[in-house]
Each structure stands twice: as C-alpha cells, then as structure tokens.
C-alpha positions in Angstrom: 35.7 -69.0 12.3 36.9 -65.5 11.1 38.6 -67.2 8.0 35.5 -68.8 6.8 33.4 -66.4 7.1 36.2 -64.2 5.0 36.4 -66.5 2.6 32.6 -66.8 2.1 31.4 -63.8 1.7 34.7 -62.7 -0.5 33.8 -65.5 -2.7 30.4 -65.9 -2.7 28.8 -62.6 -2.6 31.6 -59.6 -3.1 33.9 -61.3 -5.9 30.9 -62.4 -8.4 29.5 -58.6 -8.4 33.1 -57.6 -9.5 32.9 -60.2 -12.2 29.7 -59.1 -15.2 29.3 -63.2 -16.1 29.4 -64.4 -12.1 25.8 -64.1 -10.1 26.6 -63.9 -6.3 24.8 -66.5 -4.1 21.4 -65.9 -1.9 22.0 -64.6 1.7 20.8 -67.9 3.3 22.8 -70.0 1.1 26.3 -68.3 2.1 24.9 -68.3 5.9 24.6 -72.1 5.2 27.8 -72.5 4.0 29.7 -70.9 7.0 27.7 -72.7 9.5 28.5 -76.3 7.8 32.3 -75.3 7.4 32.5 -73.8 11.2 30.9 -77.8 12.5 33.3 -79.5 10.0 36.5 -77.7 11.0 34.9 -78.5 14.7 34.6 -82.4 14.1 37.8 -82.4 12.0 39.2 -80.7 15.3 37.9 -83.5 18.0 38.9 -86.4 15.5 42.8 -85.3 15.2 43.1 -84.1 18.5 43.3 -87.4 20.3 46.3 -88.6 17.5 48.0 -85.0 18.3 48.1 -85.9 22.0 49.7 -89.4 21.5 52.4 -88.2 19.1 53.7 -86.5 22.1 54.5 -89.7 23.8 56.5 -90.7 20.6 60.0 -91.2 20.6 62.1 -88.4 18.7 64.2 -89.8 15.9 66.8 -88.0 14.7 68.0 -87.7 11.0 71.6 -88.6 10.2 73.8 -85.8 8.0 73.9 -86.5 5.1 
C-alpha cells in the first residue's frame, strides 16, 4: 500500500509541478487511483495465492552441470 501511494502522488501531483509543460492531477483523481491499485494488487493477491500454495507440493528438479 505504501508503494502506491508513493508512486502516486510522486507521479501524479509532485513531479508535474517540477516539469513547466506537465499539469498535476486533481486531488480526487489521484485518491482514485490508489484506491483502484490497493483492490487490484488485493485480487491479484487472492488469485495467485492458491497456485503459490500448490507449487509447494511440486517435486524439485534439479538441473544437470553443464
């Protein structure tokens, strides 16, 4: 959650004042954006997780030297 928010307001409201020909975004509109990114990082999150815990059953193969 930290990193998004970050790399929001970096990049959407402190960066474009540094820049003359960028216009930052409104408030609400950044606000937006790190609320949609925190819920997609949170379904991204319950969709691996299952295919993480499975790989542990796996069977380790080992590489030969080459």
């Amino acid at each position: 959650m930290i990193d998004s928010v970050v790399f929001s307001i970096l990049a959407f409201l402190v960066l474009p004042i540094l820049f003359p020909n960028a216009e930052a975004l409104p408030y609400d509109i950044v606000v937006g954006i790190i609320i949609s990114t925190y819920f997609l990082k949170i379904l991204v999150a319950a969709i691996d997780r299952p295919f993480i815990y499975l790989s542990h059953n796996l069977p380790i193969i080992k590489l030969k030297d080459a």
